[in-house]
N, C-alpha and C positions, 0 to 999 in steps of 0.2 A: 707585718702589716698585710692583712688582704689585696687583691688588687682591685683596682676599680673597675665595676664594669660601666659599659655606657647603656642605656636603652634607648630604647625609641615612643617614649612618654612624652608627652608635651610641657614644653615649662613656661607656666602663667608670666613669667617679665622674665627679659634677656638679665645675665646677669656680668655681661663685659659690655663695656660702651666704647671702649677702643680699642684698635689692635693697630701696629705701624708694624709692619711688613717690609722688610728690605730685599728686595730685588735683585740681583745683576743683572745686565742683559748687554748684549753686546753693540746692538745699535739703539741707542736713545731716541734718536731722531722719531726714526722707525716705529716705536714703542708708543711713542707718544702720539702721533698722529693715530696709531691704534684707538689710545686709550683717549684722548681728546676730541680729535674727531671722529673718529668712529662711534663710539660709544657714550660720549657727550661728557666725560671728565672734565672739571676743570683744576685746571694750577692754581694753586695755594701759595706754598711756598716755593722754593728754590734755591738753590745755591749754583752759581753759576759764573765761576772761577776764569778767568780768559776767554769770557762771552762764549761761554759753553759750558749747557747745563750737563752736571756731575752726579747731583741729586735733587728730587721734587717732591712734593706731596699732594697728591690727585685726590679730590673728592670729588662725589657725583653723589644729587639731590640736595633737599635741602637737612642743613643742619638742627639739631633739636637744644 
């Protein structure tokens, strides 16, 4: 099989509408005040085991 190349062509409509990216990071806290206030994410979801978030899902703008 060939390999694929990429170019740098424009493409008329995206053709992924989601991606979930799993992160590690060493301080949540930290992370999250980055990503929420900093840069205006908000929390979605959560899971948050002994009142301490383990994992979340951040969006930022509106949803289509």
């Amino acid at each position: 099989m060939p390999p694929i190349r990429m170019t740098s062509e424009a493409v008329a409509a995206p053709n992924v509408t989601k991606a979930v990216p799993f992160f590690s990071v060493r301080d949540i806290t930290a992370c999250l005040s980055f990503y929420v206030d900093g840069l205006g994410f908000t929390i979605k979801h959560q899971w948050s085991p002994e009142g301490r978030i383990r994992w979340c899902w951040l969006e930022l703008g509106a949803r289509r």
